[in-house]
N, C-alpha and C positions, 0 to 999 in steps of 0.2 A: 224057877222062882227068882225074883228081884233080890236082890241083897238088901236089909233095913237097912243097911248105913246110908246107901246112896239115895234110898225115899227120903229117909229125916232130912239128908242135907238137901234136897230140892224143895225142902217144903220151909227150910230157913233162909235160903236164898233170893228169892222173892218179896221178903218183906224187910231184908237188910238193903237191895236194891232202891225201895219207895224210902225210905230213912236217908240214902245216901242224895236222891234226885229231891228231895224236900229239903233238904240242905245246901245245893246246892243254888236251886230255885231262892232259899231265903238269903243266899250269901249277894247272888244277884242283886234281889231286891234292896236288900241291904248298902250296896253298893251303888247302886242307880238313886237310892233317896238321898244321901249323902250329897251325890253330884247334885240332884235335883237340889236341895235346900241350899250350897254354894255357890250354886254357878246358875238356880232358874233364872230368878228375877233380873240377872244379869242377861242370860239368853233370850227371856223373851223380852225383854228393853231395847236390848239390839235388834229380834227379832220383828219385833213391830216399828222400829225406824228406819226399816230399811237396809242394815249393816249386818247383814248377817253371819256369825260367827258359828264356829263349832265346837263341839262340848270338847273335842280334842286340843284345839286351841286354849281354851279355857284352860285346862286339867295341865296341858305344857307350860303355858303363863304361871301358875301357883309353883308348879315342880322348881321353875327359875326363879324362884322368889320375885317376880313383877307385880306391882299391883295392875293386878284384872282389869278396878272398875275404871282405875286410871287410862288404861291403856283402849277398853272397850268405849268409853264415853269419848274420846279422842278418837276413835276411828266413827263412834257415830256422828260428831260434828262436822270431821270432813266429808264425811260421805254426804249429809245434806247438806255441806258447801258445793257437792260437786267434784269433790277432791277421790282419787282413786288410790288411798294410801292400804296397804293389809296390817296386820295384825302384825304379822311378822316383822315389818319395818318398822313398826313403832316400837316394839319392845327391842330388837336389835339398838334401837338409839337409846331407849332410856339405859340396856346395859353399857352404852358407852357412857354414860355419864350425862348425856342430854338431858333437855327441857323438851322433853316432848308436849306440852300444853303450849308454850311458847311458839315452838315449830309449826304445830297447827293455824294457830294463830295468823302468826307470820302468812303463813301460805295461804290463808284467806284474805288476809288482807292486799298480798300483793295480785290474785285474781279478780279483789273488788277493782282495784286500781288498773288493772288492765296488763300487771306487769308479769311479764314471764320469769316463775320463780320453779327451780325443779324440787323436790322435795331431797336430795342427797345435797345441793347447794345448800338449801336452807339448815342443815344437820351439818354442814360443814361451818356455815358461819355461826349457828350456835354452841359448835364446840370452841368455836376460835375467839367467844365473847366470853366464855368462860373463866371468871374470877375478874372481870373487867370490870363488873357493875352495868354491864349493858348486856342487853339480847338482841334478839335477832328479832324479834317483833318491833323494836325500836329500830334497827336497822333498815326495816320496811318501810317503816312511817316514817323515816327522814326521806327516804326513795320519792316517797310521797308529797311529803311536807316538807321542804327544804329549811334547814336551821341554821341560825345567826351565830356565828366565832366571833369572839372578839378577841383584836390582837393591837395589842398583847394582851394574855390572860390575866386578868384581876386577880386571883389567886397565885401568883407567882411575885405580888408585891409592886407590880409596876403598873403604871397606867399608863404610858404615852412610851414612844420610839421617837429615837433621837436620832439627829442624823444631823450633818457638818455641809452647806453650801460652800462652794469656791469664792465665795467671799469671808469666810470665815465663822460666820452665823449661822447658830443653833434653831434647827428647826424639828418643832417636838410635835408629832401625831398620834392619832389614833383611830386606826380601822375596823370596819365590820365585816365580816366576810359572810356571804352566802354560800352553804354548800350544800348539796345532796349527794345521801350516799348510793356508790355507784355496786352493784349486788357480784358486778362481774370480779370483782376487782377488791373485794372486801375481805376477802380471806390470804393473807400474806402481803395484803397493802398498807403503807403507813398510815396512822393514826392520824388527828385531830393534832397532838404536839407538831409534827412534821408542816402541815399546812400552817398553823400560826409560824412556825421559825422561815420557813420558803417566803408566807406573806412579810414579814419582818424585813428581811434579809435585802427583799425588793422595794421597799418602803427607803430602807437607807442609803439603798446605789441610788434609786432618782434622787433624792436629796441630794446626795453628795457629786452626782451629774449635772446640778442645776450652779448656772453662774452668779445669779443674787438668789438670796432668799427671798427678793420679792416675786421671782419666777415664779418661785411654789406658792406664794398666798396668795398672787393672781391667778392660776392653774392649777387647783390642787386636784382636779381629774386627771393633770398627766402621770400623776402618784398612780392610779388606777389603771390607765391606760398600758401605762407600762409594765406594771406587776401581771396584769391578765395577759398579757403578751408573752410572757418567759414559762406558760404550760407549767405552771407549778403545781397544777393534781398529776402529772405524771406519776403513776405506781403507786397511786396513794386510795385508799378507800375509798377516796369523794370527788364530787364532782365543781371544781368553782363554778359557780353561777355569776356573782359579782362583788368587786372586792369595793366598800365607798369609805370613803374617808369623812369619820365622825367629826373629827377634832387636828387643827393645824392652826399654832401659834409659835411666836418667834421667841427663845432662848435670850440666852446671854453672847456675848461677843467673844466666841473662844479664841477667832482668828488677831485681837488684839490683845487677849490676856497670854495666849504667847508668845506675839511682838515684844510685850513689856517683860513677860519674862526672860526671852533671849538676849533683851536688851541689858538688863540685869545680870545674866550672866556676864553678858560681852564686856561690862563694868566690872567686874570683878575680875575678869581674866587679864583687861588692861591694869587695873590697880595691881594685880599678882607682877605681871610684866615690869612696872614702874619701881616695884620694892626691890625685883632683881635687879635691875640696873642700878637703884640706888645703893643697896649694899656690895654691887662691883664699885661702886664709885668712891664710897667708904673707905672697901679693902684697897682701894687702889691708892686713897689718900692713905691709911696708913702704911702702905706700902713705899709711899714718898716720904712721909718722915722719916721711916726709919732709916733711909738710904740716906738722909740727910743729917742724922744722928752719925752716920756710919762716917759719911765725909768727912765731918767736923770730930769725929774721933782719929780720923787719919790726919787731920790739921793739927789736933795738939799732938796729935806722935812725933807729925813733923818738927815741929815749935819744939820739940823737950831735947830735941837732937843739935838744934843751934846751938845750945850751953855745953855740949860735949863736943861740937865740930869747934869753936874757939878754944876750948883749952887742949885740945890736939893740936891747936895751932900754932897756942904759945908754946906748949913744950917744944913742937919740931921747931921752931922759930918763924917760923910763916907770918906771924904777928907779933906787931910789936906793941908798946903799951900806948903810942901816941894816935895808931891807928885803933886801937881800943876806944880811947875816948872821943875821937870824929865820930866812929861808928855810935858812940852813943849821943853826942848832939843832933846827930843825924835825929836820931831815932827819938828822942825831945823835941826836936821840931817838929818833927813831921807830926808827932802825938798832939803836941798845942794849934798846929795848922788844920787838924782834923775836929780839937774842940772848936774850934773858932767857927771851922765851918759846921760843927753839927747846934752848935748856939743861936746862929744866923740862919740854921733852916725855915725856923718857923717864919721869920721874914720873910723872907722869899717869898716859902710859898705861899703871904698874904699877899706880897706884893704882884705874884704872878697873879692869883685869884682876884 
């Protein structure tokens, strides 16, 4: 005989089984409407454009926080441009930080135009426009459409470049430059600043190579001639196309307002010159009077020693008193023979005049 324990439980086993596969089956179902209600209209949008995507891809897109519809409407637009971009690549760019609608973009535009653009280029110069104000779809359309610089930049305050002829004269211009951007060459090449300073820089060596300033305002294409000639898009994002000169008019004459000012100096340097010499010539006069003070002080020293060389005299006896007073008629005459003739000078010298 069978044992009742083991009938009951075969006869409960059976209908915990259908409980457990009815749960299961609704967890499925459960799960599959979910997706369907998130991801259909998404799936069959792709689906019917051509771009077909998978519920896996979907379900991986959401898990990575990307938006979907972004990333699905961007792969269906290149796909009917023709473009062979996946799923995967797009959402890899937008986690770097990319413009993936831009990128799209871009790539279509440069396949209208004919121009060979890879789609990891195009992610490359979209990260590298990154907080510039510019993209990469603008970067196409200048490939395209080549765009006017003016240089020097209006926004930096100046309108014209200046530049000094070998005759002295100021000659002031102002250029347009033609460039297109070059796609190979755009990511780690200099900017738009670099080309206007290169243009500049060549603007003011012809100038300053020209003999009159009339060379340049008869020729002002050899301004052109010679800035296109020195490869100034070297390493730089663009391409010159042509550089033309807007504007060339003639300054002021710097070459004589430094004549007059060197000459101005050279006047002050000689007047500097002149006042030295004068105050040696000064010290040098009082230098002679005072030697002259100094003489005429050893004259009366001399003079005060006569009155003690004659009474040395008398006492030794050397002089006597009769020779005392010749010496002093002497010395009377000779005093009235000096007025007479210092009385009679002015005659003379009318008479000699």
């Amino acid at each position: 005989m069978m044992n009742p324990k083991l009938t009951q439980l075969g006869s409960i086993l059976p209908g915990q089984l259908d409980y457990v596969l009815f749960g299961i089956v609704l967890l499925i179902a459960i799960i599959f409407g979910i997706i369907l209600l998130n991801f259909g209209m998404i799936y069959i949008r792709a689906l019917t454009s051509g771009a077909k995507v998978k519920f896996s891809e979907l379900i991986a897109l959401r898990l990575r926080g990307v938006p979907v519809g972004l990333i699905v409407d961007n792969r269906i637009t290149a796909v009917k441009s023709g473009l062979n971009v996946s799923i995967d690549d797009l959402s890899t760019h937008y986690l770097a930080g990319g413009d993936v609608e831009m990128v799209i973009r871009a790539l279509i535009a440069a396949r209208k135009a004919g121009i060979h653009l890879e789609f990891d280029r195009a992610c490359a110069i979209d990260l590298a426009t990154k907080g510039t104000g510019k993209t990469v779809f603008e970067a196409v359309k200048t490939s395209v459409n080549p765009k006017v610089i003016d240089c020097p930049n209006p926004t930096s305050g100046k309108t014209t470049i200046e530049g000094v002829a070998k005759d002295g004269i100021i000659i002031k211009a102002r250029a347009r430059v033609t460039v297109r951007t070059n796609l190979d060459r755009f990511v780690g090449g200099a900017t738009e600043e670099t080309i206007i300073a290169r243009v500049g820089e060549g603007i003011v060596t012809t100038i300053g190579t020209a003999n009159s300033y009339k060379d340049v305002l008869e020729n002002p294409d050899r301004i052109s001639k010679t800035v296109l000639d020195k490869a100034l898009d070297s390493n730089t994002a663009f391409e010159i196309l042509s550089i033309d000169i807007a504007d060339v008019f003639v300054g002021e004459n710097v070459g004589a307002k430094l004549q007059a000012e060197q000459a101005e100096a050279n006047k002050l340097i000689a007047q500097a010159h002149a006042e030295v010499r004068r105050a040696a010539a000064v010290a040098l006069e009082q230098e002679m009077l005072a030697r002259v003070q100094e003489m005429r002080a050893r004259v009366v020293e001399a003079e005060a020693q006569v009155p003690q060389a004659m009474a040395e005299a008398f006492r030794a006896g050397h002089l006597g008193i009769m020779d005392y007073y010749r010496m002093r008629n002497v010395q009377a005459d000779t005093g009235m023979r000096e007025s007479i003739a210092g009385g009679s000078q002015p005659a003379g010298q009318q008479t000699k005049s």
